[in-house]
C-alpha positions in Angstrom: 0.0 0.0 0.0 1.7 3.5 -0.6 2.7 5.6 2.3 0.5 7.5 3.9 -3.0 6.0 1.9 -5.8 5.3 4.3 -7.6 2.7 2.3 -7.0 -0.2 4.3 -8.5 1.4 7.4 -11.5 -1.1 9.0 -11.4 -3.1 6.4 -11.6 -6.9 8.2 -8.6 -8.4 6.0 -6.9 -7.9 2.3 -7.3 -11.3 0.2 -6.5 -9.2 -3.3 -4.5 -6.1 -3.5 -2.6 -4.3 -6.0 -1.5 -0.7 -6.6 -0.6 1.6 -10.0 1.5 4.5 -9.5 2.7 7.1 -12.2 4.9 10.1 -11.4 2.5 13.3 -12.6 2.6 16.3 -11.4 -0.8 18.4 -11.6 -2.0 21.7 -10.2 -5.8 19.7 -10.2 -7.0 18.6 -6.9 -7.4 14.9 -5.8 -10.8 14.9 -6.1 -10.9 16.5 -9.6 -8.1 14.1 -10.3 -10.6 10.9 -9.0 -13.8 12.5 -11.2 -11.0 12.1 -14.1 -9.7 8.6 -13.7 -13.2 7.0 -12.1 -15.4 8.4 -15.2 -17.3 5.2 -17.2 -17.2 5.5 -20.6 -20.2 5.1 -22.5 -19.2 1.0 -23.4 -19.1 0.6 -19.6 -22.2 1.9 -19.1 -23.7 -0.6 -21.7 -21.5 -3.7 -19.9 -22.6 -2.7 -16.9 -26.5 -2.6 -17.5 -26.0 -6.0 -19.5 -24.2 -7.2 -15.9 -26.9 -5.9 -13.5 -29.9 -8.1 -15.7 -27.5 -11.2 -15.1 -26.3 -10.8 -11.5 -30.0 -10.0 -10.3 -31.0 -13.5 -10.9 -28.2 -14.2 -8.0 -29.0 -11.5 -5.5 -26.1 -9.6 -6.3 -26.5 -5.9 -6.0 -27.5 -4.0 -9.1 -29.5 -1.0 -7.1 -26.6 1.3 -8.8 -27.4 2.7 -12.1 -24.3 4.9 -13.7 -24.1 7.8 -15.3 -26.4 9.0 -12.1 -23.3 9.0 -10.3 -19.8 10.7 -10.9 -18.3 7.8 -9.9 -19.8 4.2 -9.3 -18.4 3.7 -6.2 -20.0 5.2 -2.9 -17.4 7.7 -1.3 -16.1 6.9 2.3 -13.8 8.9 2.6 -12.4 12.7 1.1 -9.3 14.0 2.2 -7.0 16.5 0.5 -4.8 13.8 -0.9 -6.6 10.8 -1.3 -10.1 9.9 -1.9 -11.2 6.3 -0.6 -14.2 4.6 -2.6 -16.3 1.3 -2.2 -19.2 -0.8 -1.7 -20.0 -4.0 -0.1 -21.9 -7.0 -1.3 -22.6 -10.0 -0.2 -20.0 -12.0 -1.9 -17.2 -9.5 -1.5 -15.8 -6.4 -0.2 -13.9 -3.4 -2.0 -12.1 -0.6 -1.9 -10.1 1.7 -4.0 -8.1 4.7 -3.2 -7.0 7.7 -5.7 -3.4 9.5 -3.5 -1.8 12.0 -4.8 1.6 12.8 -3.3 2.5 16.2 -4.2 5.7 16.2 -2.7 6.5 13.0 -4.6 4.7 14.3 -7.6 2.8 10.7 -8.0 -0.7 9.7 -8.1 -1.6 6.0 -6.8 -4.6 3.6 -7.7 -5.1 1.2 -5.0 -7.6 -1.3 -4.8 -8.3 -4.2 -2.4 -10.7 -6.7 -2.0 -11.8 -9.0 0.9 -14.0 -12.3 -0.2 -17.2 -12.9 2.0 -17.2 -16.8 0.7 -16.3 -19.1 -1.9 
């Protein structure tokens, strides 16, 4: 996880994790900086309707319909240089984190995911 990120707090263990850093330097704020990287493109959209009919037979969550949203993921937590996203299901947990390390000049995508069962 990179120094400093938050994403990991309360979540009850890490069974996939993996994190993308680039240097970048940008006068943009984090959050502006999340809108940017977290925006579905129109194909999304369309995959993620066509998943929503299919995963509803299961009792998977579909209650979320993009473009509603700015992001798909509910926000848990907005701080100046990070912004910690998620949602919980009932076959797995999820978080991802957008840090940006200005004195570093980098900007990190985390994302980790706990399994709930099989």
């Amino acid at each position: 996880l990179p120094i400093g990120s938050t994403v990991a707090n309360g979540f009850p263990s890490i069974h996939y994790q993996d994190t993308y850093m680039i240097k970048k330097t940008t006068e943009k704020s984090t959050e502006e900086v999340s809108k940017e990287l977290m925006k579905l493109p129109g194909w999304v959209v369309g995959l993620l309707k066509l998943r929503n009919a299919l995963v509803g037979v299961f009792g998977l969550k579909t209650d979320k319909q993009p473009p509603v949203q700015e992001t798909f993921f509910t926000l848990i937590e907005n701080r100046e240089d990070e912004i910690v996203m998620g949602e919980e299901d009932k076959h797995l947990n999820f978080r991802a984190s957008i840090l940006k390390n200005t004195s570093e000049g980098t900007i990190s995508l985390t994302t980790l995911v706990h399994f709930n069962n099989v």
